[in-house]
C-alpha positions as CSV (number, residue, x, y, z in Angstrom):
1,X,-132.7,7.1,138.9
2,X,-132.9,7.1,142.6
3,X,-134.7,9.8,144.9
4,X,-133.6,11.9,147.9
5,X,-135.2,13.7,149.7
6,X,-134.3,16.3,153.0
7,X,-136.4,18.0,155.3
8,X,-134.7,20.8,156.8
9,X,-135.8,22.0,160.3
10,X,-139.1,21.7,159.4
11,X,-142.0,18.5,159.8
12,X,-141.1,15.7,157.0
13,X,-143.2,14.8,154.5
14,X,-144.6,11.4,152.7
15,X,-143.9,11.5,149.2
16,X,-145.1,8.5,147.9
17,X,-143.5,9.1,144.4
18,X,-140.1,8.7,145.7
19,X,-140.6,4.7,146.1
20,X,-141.2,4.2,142.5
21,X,-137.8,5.9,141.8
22,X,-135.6,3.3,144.4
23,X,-136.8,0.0,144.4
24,X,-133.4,-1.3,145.5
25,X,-133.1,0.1,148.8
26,X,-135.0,2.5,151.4
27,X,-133.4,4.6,154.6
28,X,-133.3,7.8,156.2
29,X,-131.2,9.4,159.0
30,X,-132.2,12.0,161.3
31,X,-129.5,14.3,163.0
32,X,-130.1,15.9,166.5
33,X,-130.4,19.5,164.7
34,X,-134.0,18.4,163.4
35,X,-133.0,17.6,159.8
36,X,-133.9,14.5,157.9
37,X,-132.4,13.2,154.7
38,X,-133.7,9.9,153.2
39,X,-132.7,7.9,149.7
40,X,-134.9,5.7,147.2
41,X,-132.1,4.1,145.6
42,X,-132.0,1.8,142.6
43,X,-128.8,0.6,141.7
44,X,-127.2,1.0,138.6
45,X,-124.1,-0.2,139.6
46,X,-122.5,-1.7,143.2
47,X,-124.7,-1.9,145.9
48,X,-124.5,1.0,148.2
49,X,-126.8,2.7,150.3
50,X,-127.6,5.9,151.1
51,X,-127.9,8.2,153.3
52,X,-123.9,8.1,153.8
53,X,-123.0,9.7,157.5
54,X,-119.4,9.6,159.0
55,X,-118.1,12.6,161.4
56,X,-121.4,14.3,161.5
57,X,-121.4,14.7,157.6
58,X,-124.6,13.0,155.7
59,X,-124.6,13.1,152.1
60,X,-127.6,12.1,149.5
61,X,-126.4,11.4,145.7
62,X,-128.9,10.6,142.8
63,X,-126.4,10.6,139.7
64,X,-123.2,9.1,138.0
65,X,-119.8,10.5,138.6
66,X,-116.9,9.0,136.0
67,X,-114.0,10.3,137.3
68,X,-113.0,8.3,140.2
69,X,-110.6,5.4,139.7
70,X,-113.5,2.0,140.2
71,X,-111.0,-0.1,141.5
72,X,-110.6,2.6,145.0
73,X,-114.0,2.4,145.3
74,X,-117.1,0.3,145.6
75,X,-119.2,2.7,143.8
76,X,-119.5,6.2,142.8
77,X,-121.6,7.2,145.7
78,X,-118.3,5.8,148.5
79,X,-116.0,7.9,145.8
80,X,-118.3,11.0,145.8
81,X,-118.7,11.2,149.9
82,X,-115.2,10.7,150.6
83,X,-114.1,13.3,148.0
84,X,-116.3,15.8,150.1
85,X,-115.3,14.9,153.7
86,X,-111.3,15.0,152.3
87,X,-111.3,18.1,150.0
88,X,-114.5,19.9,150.5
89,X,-117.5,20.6,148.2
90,X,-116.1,23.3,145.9
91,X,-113.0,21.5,145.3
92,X,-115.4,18.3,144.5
93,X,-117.5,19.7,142.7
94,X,-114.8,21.2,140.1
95,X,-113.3,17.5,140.0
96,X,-115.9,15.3,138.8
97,X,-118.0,14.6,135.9
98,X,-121.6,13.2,135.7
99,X,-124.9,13.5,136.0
100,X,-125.6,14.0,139.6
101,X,-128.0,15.7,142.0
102,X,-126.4,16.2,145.7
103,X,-127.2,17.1,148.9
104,X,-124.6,17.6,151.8
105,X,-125.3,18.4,155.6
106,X,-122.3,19.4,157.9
107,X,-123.9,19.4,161.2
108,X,-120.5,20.6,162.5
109,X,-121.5,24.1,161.4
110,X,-124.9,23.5,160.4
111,X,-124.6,24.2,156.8
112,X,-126.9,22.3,153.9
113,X,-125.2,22.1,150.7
114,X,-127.1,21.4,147.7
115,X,-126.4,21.3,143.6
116,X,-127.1,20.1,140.5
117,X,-124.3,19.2,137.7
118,X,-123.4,22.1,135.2
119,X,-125.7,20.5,132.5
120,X,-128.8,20.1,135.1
121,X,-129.5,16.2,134.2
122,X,-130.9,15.0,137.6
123,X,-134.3,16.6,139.2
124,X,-133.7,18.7,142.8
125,X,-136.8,20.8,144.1
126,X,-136.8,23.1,147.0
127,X,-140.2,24.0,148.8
128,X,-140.7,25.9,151.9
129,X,-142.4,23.9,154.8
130,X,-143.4,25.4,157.9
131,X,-140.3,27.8,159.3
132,X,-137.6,25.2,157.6
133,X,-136.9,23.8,153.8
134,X,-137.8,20.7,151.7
135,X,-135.4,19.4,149.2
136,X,-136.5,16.5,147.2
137,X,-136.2,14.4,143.7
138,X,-140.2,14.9,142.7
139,X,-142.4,17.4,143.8
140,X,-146.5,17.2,144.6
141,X,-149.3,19.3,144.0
142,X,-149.7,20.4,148.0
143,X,-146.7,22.4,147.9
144,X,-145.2,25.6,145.7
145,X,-142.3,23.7,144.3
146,X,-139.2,25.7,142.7
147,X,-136.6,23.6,140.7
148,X,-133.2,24.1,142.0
149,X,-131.0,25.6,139.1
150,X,-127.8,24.2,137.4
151,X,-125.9,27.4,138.1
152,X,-123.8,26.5,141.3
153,X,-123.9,25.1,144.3
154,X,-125.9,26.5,147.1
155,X,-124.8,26.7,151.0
156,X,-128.2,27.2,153.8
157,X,-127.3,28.0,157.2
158,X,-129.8,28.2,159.9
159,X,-130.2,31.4,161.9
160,X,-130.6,30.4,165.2
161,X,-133.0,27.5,167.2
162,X,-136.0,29.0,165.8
163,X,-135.2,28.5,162.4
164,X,-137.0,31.8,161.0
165,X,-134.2,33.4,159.0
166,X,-131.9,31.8,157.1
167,X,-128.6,32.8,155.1
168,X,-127.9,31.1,151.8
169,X,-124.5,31.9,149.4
170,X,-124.3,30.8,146.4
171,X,-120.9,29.6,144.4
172,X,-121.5,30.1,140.8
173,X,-120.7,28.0,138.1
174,X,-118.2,30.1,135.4
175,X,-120.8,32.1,133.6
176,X,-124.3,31.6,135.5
177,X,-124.2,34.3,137.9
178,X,-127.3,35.7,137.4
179,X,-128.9,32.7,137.1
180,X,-127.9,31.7,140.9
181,X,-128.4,35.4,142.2
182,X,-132.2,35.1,140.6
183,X,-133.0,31.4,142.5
184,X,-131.9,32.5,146.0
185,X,-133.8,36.1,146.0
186,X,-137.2,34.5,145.3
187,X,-136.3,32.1,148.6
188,X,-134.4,34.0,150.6
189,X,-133.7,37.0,152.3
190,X,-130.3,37.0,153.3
191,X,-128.2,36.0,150.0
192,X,-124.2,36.6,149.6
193,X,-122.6,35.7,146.5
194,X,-119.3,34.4,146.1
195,X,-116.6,36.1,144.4
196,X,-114.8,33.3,142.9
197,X,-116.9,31.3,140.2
198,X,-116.5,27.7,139.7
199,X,-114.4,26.3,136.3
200,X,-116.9,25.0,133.6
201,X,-116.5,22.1,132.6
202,X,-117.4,23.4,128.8
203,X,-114.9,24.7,126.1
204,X,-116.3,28.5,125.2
205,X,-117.8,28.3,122.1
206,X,-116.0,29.9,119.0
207,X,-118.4,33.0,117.8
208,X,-115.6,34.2,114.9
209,X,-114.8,32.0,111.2
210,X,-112.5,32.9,109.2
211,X,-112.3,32.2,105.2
212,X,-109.3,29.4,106.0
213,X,-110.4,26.1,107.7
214,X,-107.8,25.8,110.9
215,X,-106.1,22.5,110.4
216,X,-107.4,21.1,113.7
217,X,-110.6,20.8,112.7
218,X,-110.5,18.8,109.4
219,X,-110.8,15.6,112.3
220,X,-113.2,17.1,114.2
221,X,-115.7,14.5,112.8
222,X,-114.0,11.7,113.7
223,X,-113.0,13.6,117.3
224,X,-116.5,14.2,118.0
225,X,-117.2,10.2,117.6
226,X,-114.4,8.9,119.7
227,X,-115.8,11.6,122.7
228,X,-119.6,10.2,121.8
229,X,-118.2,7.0,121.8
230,X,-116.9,7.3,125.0
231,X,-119.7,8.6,126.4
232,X,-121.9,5.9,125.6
233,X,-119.3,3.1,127.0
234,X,-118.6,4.1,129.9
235,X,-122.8,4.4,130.9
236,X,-122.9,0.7,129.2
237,X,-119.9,-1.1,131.4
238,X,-120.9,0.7,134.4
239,X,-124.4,-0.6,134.2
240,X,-125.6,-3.8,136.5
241,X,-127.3,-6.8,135.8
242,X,-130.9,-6.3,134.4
243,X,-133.8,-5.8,136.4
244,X,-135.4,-8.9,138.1
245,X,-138.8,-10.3,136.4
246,X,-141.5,-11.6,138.6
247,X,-145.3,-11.7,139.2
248,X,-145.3,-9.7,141.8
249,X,-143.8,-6.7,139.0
250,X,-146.1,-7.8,136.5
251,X,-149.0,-7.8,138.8
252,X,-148.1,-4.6,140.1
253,X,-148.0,-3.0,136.5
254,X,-151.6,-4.7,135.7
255,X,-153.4,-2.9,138.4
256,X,-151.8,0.1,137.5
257,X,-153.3,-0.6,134.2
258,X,-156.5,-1.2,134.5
259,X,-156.9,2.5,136.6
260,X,-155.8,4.3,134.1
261,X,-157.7,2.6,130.5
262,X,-160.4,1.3,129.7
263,X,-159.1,-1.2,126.8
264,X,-158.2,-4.9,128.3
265,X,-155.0,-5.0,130.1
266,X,-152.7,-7.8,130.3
267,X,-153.5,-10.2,133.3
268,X,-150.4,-11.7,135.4
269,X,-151.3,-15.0,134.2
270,X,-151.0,-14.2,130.7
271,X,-147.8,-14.9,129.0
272,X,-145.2,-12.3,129.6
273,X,-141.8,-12.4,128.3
274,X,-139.0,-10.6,130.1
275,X,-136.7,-8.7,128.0
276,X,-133.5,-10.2,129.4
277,X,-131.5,-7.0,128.5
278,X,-129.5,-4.3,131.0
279,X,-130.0,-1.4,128.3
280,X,-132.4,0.2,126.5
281,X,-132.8,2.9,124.2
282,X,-136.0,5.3,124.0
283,X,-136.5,4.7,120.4
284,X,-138.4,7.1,118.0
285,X,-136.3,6.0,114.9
286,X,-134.7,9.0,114.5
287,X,-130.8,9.7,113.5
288,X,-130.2,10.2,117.1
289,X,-131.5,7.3,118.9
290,X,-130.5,4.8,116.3
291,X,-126.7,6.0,116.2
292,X,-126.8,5.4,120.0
293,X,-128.2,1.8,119.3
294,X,-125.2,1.1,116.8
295,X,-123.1,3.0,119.3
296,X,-124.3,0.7,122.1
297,X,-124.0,-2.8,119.8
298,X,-120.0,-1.8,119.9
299,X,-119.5,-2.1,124.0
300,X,-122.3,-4.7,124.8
301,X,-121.7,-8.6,124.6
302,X,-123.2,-10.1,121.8
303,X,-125.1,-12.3,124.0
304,X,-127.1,-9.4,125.3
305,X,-130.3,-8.0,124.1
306,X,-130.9,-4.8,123.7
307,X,-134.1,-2.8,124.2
308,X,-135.7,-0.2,121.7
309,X,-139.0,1.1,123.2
310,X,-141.2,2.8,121.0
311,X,-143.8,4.8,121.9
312,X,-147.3,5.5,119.8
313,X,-150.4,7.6,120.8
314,X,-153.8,6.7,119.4
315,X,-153.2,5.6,115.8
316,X,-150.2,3.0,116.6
317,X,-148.1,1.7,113.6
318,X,-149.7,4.4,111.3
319,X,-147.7,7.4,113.5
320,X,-144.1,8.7,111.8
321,X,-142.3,8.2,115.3
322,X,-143.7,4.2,114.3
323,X,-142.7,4.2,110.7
324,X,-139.5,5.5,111.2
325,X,-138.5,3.2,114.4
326,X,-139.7,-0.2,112.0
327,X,-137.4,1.3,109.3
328,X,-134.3,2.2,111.5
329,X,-134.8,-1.6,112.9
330,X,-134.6,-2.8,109.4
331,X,-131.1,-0.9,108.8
332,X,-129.9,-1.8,112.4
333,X,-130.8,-5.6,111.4
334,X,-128.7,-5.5,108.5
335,X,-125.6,-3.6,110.0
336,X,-125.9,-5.4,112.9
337,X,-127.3,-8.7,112.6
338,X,-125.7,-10.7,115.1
339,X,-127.3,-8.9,118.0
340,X,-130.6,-9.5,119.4
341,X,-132.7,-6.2,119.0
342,X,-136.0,-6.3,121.2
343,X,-138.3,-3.7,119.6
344,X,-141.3,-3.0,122.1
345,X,-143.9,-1.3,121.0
346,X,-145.7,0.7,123.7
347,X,-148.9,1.7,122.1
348,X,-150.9,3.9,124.5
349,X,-154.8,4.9,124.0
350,X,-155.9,8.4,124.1
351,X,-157.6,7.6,127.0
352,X,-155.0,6.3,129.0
353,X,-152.8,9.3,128.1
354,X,-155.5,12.0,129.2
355,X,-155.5,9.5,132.7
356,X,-152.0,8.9,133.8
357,X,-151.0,12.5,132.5
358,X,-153.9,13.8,135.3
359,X,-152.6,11.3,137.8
360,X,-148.9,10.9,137.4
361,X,-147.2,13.0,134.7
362,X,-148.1,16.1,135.0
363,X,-147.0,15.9,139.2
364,X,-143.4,14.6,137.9
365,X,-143.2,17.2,135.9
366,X,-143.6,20.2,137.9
367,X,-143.2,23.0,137.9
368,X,-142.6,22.6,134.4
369,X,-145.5,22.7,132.4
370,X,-145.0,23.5,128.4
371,X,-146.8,22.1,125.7
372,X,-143.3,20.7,124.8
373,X,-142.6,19.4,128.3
374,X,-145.8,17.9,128.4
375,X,-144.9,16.1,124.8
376,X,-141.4,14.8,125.8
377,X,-142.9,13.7,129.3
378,X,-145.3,11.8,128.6
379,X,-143.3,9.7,125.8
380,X,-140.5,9.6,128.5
381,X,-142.9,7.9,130.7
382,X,-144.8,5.2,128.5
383,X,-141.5,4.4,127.7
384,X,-139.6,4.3,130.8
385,X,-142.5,1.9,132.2
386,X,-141.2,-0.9,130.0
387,X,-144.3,-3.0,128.7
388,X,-145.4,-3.2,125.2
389,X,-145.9,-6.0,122.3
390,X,-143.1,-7.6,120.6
391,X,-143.3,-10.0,117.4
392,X,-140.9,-12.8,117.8
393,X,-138.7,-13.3,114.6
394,X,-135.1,-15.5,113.9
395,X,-133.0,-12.4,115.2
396,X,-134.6,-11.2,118.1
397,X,-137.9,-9.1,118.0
398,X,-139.0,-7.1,115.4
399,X,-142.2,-5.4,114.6
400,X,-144.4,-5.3,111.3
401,X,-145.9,-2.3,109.9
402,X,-149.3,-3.9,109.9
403,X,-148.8,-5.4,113.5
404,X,-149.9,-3.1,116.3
405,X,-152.2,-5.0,118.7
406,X,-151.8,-7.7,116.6
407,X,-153.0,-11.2,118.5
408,X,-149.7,-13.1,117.2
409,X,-147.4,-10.4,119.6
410,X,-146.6,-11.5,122.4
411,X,-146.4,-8.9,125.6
412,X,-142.8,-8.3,126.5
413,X,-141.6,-6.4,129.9
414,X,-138.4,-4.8,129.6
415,X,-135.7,-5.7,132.0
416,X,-133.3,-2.9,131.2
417,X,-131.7,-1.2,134.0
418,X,-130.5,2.1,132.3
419,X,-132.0,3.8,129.3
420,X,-130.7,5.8,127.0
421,X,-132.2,9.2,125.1
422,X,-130.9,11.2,122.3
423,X,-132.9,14.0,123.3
424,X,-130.8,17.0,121.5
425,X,-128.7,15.1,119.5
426,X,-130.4,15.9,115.9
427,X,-128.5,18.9,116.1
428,X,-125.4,17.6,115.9
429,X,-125.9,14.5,113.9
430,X,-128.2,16.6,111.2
431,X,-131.1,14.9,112.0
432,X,-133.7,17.1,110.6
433,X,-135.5,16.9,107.0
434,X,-133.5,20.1,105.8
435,X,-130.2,18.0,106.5
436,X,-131.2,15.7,104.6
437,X,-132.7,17.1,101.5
438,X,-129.4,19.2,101.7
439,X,-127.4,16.2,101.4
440,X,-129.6,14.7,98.5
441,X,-129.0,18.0,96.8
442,X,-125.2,18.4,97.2
């Protein structure tokens, strides 16, 4: 996940954060009308870099797009900035698919576009700063941060040299008036919004059944597979190799380590073993992660790992979110047992928790700040830093119930590039207890 950040006729800022989130690649561009834009990229696939200027146009992309043909471009981001420049922002926006935060300045008319996808899966925050704007991928505590909405995309205009008023019109996504009209009152005072909305990309839900079963959707089962499927292939093939292993990585993760725990940390000179796999799956065990393992053993080589990182507060291999990943292993094993499967257990002391949540979480997660998106944050994070134990075994790494800290695992740093959640998926796949004493009852 790569960061951008724009400052917006206003004094930039240093936001440290936004290094951990684009290793790859670091730049920033400055136009004569006092606005800067900068990109942290990591690089999922190709190797482009951002920011991307040509005829006064600078654009900033964290995201995937899918609907552009791979072999006319180099990479999504080439794809995405020529759409733009070609057939404008609306018209872009309404033609591709993805994840994808964007920010777009025309210094032509001096307008700052800026949006999220319909489904809102990257981070954008705005912040005012001085008598101008600051958009950017991760906020800090310094600054009154408000998360930029998936309801439509949003067009700033300056008003005038002294940059004191400012006009903003909003183009609404199909259904999310409201939601747009709310956002740009609490930042703004001028606001306009536009009359035409833009197409979702979602089918409206049916809210009538009738006693018959229509016809077209005895396959629905089997249609809702092939579009998962799908899904899941076209993240896999699109990813690059894994990420590279060294001491320097390693080392970095150690220190890091040792500030926020007490217990005794790895050292660089102890024996490390790279995961060697591009993917990953955050991996509590439940139906939803472990169909998009399976999923994922159909489109990746059998030569390739693949990562399932497990996460455990406090009590270790005794938690459910434990016991049920070492049991969904076990059927994974036996359904699959030609590929590798890494299982890393990230076991994380109450006492670390309580420190990196103060230190690092709880910033990355503002301004939300739920009990619940406290719970899914932290697990996101343990998870997402890639170190834990592994027990080796004939088919790649697997874990036993008794192991935990066991002195016979071996520490194992995970070189996957993208990882995958099921976050929201029980509900569709009937993932909860009720499901399944439903089933066992017929």
């Amino acid at each position: 996940m790569c960061g951008i950040l724009c400052c917006y006729k206003c004094q930039c800022i240093d936001n440290k954060r936004l290094l951990n989130r684009g290793p790859d690649h670091q730049s920033s561009f400055t136009t004569s009308s006092n606005v800067k834009l900068a990109a942290y990229i990591l690089h999922v696939q190709g190797h482009s870099k951002q920011p991307v200027a040509r005829e006064k146009k600078i654009m900033l992309f964290n995201g995937q797009i899918f609907t552009f043909d791979k072999e006319l471009y180099s990479s999504d981001t080439e794809g995405l900035f020529n759409s733009l420049v070609n057939f404008g922002v609306l018209k872009s926006v309404e033609e591709t698919q993805g994840p994808n935060a964007v920010i777009f300045y025309d210094e032509h008319t001096d307008e700052l576009w800026f949006w999220r996808d319909y489904f809102g899966r990257r981070s954008l925050l705005i912040a005012h700063e001085g008598d101008g704007f600051i958009l950017c991928s991760v906020g800090d505590s310094e600054r009154q941060w408000h998360e930029v909405p998936a309801g439509g995309v949003f067009c700033l205009k300056g008003g005038g040299n002294n940059g004191k008023s400012y006009h903003v019109t909003c183009h609404a996504y199909q259904g999310r008036r409201d939601t747009c009209a709310d956002f740009a009152s609490q930042l703004f005072k001028s606001v306009s919004i536009a009359q035409d909305c833009i197409s979702s990309p979602v089918t409206p839900l049916n809210t009538t059944l009738t006693c018959d079963i229509p016809l077209q959707w005895v396959d629905t089962s089997d249609t809702f597979l092939h579009l998962l499927s799908e899904s899941v292939r076209k993240r896999a093939q699109c990813c690059g190799k894994p990420l590279p292993f060294s001491l320097d990585t390693i080392s970095d993760y150690c220190s890091r380590h040792c500030e926020s725990t007490s217990s005794s940390p790895c050292n660089p000179h102890q024996n490390m073993t790279p995961s060697g796999a591009r993917l990953g799956v955050l991996f509590s065990g439940g139906i939803d992660c472990t169909v998009l393992a399976a999923l994922l053993h159909r489109f990746v080589p059998l030569t390739e790992p693949i990562d399932l990182l497990n996460v455990s507060f406090g009590n270790f291999d005794s938690t459910p979110d434990r016991m049920s990943a070492l049991a969904s292993l076990s059927d994974l094993q036996q359904s699959c047992a030609d590929r590798k499967w890494n299982l890393i257990k990230v076991n994380v002391s109450r006492d670390e928790l309580q420190t990196s949540r103060k230190k690092y979480i709880s910033d990355l997660l503002y301004p939300h700040n739920t009990v619940l998106d406290d719970s899914i944050g932290c697990a996101l994070w343990f998870a997402a830093r890639g170190v834990g134990h592994c027990t080796r075994a004939d088919v790649g790494c697997t874990a036993r119930a008794d192991a935990g800290a066991d002195p016979t695992d071996e520490w194992m740093f995970s070189t996957a590039r993208l990882l995958f959640s099921g976050i929201g998926a029980d509900e569709l796949l009937g993932g909860y207890s009720r499901h399944r004493g439903a089933w066992q009852n017929g």
